[in-house]
C-alpha positions in Angstrom: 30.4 120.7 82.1 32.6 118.4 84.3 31.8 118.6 88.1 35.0 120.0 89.1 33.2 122.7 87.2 31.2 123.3 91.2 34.5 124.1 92.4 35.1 127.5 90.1 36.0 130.9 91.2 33.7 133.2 89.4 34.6 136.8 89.4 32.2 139.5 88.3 34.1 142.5 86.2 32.0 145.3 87.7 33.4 147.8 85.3 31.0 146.5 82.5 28.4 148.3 85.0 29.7 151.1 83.8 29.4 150.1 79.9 25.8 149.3 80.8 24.7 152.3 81.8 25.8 154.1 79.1 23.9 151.8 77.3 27.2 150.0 76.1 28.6 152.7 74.3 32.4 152.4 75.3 34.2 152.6 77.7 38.0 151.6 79.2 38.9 148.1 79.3 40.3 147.5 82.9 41.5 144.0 82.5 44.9 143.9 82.5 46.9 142.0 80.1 49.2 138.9 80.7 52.6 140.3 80.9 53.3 138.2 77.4 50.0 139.7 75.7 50.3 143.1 73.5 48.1 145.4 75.5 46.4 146.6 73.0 44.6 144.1 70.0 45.8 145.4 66.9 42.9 145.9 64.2 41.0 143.0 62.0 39.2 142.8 59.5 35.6 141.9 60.8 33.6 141.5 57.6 33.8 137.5 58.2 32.9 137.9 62.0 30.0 140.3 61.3 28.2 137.8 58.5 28.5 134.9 60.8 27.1 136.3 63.6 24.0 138.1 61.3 23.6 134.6 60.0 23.5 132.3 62.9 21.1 132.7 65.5 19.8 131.3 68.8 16.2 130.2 67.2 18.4 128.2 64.3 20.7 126.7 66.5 17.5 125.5 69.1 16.7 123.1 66.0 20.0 121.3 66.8 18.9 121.5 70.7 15.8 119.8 69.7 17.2 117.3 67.8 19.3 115.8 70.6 16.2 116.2 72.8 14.8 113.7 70.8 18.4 111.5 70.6 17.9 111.7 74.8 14.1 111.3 74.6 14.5 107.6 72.8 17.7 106.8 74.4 16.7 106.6 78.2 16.6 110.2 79.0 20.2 110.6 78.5 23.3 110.7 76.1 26.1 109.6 78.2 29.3 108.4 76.9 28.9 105.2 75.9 25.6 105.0 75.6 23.5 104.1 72.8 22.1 108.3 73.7 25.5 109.4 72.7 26.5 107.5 69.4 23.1 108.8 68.4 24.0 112.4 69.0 28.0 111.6 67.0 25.8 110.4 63.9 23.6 113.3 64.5 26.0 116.3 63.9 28.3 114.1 62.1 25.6 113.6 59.3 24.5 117.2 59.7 27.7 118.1 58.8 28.4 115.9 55.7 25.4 117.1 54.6 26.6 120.3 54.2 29.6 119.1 52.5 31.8 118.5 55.3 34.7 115.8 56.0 33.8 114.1 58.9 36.0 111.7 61.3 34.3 110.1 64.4 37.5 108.6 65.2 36.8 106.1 68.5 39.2 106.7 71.6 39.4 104.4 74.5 40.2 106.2 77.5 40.8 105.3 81.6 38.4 106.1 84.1 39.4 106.7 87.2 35.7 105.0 88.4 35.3 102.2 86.5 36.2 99.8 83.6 37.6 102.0 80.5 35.5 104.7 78.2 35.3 103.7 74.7 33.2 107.2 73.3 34.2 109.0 69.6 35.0 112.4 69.1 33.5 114.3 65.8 35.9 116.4 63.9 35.2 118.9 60.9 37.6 121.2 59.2 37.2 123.9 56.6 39.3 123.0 53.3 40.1 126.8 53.1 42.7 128.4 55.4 46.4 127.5 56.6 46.5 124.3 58.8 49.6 125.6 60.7 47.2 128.4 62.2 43.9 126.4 63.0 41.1 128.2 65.0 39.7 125.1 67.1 36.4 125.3 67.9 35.5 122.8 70.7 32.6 121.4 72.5 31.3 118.4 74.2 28.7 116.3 73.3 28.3 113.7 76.3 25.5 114.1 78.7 25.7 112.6 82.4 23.4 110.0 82.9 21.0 111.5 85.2 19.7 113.7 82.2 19.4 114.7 79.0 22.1 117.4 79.3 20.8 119.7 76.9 22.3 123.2 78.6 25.3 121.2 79.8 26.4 120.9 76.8 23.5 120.5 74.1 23.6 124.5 74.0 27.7 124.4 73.2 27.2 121.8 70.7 24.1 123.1 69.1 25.7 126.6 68.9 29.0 125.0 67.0 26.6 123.1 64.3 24.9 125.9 63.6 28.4 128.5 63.0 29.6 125.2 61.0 27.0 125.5 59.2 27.2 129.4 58.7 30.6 129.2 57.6 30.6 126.1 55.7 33.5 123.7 54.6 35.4 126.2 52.0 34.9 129.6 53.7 37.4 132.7 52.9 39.3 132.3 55.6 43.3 132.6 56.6 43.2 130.3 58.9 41.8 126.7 59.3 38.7 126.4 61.5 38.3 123.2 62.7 34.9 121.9 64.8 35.8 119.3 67.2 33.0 117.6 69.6 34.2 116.0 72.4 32.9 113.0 74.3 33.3 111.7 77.8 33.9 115.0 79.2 31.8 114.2 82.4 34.1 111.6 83.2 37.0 113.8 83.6 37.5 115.6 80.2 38.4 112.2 78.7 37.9 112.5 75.0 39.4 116.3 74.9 42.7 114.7 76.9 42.9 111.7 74.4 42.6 113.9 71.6 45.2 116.4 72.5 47.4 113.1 73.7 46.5 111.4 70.3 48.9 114.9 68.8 52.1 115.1 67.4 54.4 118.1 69.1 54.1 119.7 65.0 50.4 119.2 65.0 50.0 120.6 68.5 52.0 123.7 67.5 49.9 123.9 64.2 46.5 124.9 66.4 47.0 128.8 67.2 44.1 128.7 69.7 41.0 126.8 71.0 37.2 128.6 71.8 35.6 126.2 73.8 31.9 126.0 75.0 29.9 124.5 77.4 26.9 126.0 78.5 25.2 128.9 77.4 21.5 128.9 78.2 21.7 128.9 81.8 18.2 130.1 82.8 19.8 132.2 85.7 22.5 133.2 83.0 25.9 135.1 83.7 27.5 135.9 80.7 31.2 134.9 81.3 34.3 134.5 79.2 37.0 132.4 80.6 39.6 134.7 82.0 42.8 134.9 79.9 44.4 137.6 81.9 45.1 136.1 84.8 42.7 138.7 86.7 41.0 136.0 88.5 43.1 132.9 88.0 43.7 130.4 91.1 45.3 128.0 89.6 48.9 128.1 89.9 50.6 128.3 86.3 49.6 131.6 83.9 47.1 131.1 81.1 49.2 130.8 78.2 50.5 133.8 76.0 47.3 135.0 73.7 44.2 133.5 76.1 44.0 137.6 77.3 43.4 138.2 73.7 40.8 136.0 73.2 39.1 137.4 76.2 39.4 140.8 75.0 37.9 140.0 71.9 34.9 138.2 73.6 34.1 140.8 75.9 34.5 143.4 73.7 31.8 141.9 71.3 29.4 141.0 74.6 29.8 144.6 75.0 28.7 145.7 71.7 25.6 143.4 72.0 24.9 145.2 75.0 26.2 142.9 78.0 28.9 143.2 80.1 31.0 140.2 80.9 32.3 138.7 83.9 35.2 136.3 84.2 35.4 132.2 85.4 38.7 130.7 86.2 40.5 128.7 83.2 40.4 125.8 85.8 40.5 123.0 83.9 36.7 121.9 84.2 35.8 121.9 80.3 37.6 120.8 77.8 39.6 123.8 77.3 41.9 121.7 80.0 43.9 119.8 78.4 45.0 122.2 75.8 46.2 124.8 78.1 48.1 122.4 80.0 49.7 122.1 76.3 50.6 125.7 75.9 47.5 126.4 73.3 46.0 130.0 74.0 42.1 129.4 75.2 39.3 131.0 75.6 35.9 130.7 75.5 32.7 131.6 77.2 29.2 130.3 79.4 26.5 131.6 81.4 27.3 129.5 84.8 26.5 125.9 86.4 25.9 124.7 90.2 27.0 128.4 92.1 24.5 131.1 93.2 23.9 134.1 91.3 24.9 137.3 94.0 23.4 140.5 94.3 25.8 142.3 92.5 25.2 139.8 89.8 21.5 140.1 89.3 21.8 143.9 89.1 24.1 143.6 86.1 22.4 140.7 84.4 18.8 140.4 86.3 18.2 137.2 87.2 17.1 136.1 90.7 20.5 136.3 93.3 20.9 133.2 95.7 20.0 131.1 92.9 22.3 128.5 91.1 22.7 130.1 87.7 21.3 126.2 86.1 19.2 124.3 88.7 19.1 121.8 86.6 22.6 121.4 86.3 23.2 117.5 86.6 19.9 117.0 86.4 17.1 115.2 84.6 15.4 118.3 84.6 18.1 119.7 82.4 16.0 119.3 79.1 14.5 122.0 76.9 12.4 123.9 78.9 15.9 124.7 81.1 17.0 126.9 78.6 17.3 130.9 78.4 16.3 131.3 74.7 17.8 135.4 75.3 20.9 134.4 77.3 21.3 131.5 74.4 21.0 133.8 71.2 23.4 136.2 72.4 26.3 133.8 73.1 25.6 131.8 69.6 26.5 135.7 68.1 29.3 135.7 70.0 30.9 132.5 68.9 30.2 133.1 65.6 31.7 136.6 65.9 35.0 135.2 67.5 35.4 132.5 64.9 35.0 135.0 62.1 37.2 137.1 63.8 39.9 134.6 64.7 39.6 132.8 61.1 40.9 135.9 59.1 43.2 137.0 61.4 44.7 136.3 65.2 45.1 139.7 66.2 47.5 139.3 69.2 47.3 135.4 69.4 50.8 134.3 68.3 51.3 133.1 65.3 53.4 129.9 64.1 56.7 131.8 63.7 56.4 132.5 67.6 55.3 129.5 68.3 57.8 127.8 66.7 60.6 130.0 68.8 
């Protein structure tokens, strides 16, 4: 996660207290809806949503983790963009993935830094075959380290987690829509490779991607379980998320919910990757379990936890390497990514579709 990431406004939605004490049963959802959001989700199907997230799993996807452990472990301790660390961790998922019968591009930006000489780092994009590509479901995650560490909860665990839904899903899945898995890099140095990539679209291929999931870390060992907060509720950024991000975040929570955790909101802030495509109009959302702020009280008594504690002390850190991972706080965000791209894959429920994007 990029360090403007230590400047967030977290905000805690107390009424999933409620939901867990009656043991997540139900309960009202008092989020209130962007003013260009239905307020209600109309049914989906959620056969495709309900496989993925019975067949991917926080043990499978710690293989992946392990994997770039090594990468880090022979590559100075750290996969930084544009380091011999991170081209190890592109060939890494990109060969995973044509292994299980994906097309691959690792297509090589160049970008500005605003601290040094320019970033040349390489994205890795993956698409089903299956499904309309004027409706794509982007999946998005990066795959750069800093170079103080290893970076395996920031964003190892977001990267891991995508591999292993690719994998689940695989290249020709039943799906309407496209899904298409895009790893970014240099996102420590300012969200580089997610801005080049949205730059590098035409305005008819921007409006052919309905939404982008985007995440970065999810094994905080002080873990929140957030979802990025679509409805404005806790926004302080100036501009409004844009039209459909309160229906991703509806549909997040409301499967954290039914795993039995309630869900608190983070700003859509522009510190992930999600940034640049929201500044382009394309609905996001997405989901973590915290960085460099303390845990409070009133935290710890939803999600346990110690309170007063950064939810990662490693964060930025060399320390950041396996043993910094919640394997608990982990397997229950891999299910819900995997439930949100199923979901989002066979139908958008509320995200606008192409004929009102095109208006």
């Amino acid at each position: 996660m990029s360090v403007i990431g230590w400047r967030r406004r977290l905000g805690v939605v107390l009424a999933g207290a409620a939901l867990l004490a009656a043991g997540c049963s139900g309960g009202p959802d008092r989020s209130a809806p962007a003013p260009s959001d239905p307020p209600s989700d109309p049914p989906s199907d959620t056969r495709l949503a309900e496989q993925l997230a019975a067949t991917t799993s926080g043990d499978a996807a710690f293989v992946h983790l392990r994997a770039l452990q090594g990468v880090a472990d022979r590559n100075g301790g750290q996969r930084a963009a544009g380091s011999p660390g991170y081209d190890a961790s592109v060939e890494y998922v990109a060969g995973v993935l044509r292994d299980a019968g994906f097309r691959v591009e690792t297509p090589v930006v160049t970008v500005e830094s605003d601290e040094g000489p320019p970033i040349t780092t390489r994205n890795v994009v993956a698409q089903t075959t299956t499904g309309r590509t004027d409706e794509v479901v982007l999946v998005g995650a990066h795959l750069d380290s800093v170079p103080e560490g290893p970076g395996i909860n920031d964003n190892a665990s977001g990267s891991a987690a995508h591999l292993d839904v690719a994998l689940a899903l695989g290249s020709a899945p039943p799906v309407q829509n496209a899904v298409r898995f895009v790893w970014f890099g240099a996102e420590e140095d300012g969200l580089l490779g997610a801005q080049a990539y949205v730059d590098g679209l035409t305005e008819e291929q921007r409006r052919d991607i309905a939404l982008m999931l985007n995440t970065d870390m999810i094994g905080s060992p002080n873990a929140a379980y957030l979802t990025y907060d679509g409805d404005d509720a806790d926004r302080t950024a100036d501009d409004p998320a844009p039209p459909g991000s309160a229906v991703i975040e509806r549909r997040l929570k409301a499967r954290l919910a039914a795993i039995g955790v309630p869900a608190g909101d983070v700003d859509l802030a522009d510190d992930s990757d999600y940034g640049p495509f929201v500044d382009a109009g394309i609905p996001a959302g997405g989901v973590n379990t915290g960085d460099a702020p303390l845990k409070t009280p009133e935290q710890a008594a939803l999600w346990g936890g110690e309170p007063g504690v950064p939810y990662d002390r490693c964060y930025h850190r060399a320390c950041d390497t396996l043993t910094n991972i919640d394997r608990v706080a982990f397997d229950r965000m891999v299910d819900t990514i995997a439930f949100g791209v199923g979901l989002f894959a066979v139908d958008l429920g509320g995200v606008p579709d192409r004929a009102a994007r095109d208006r």
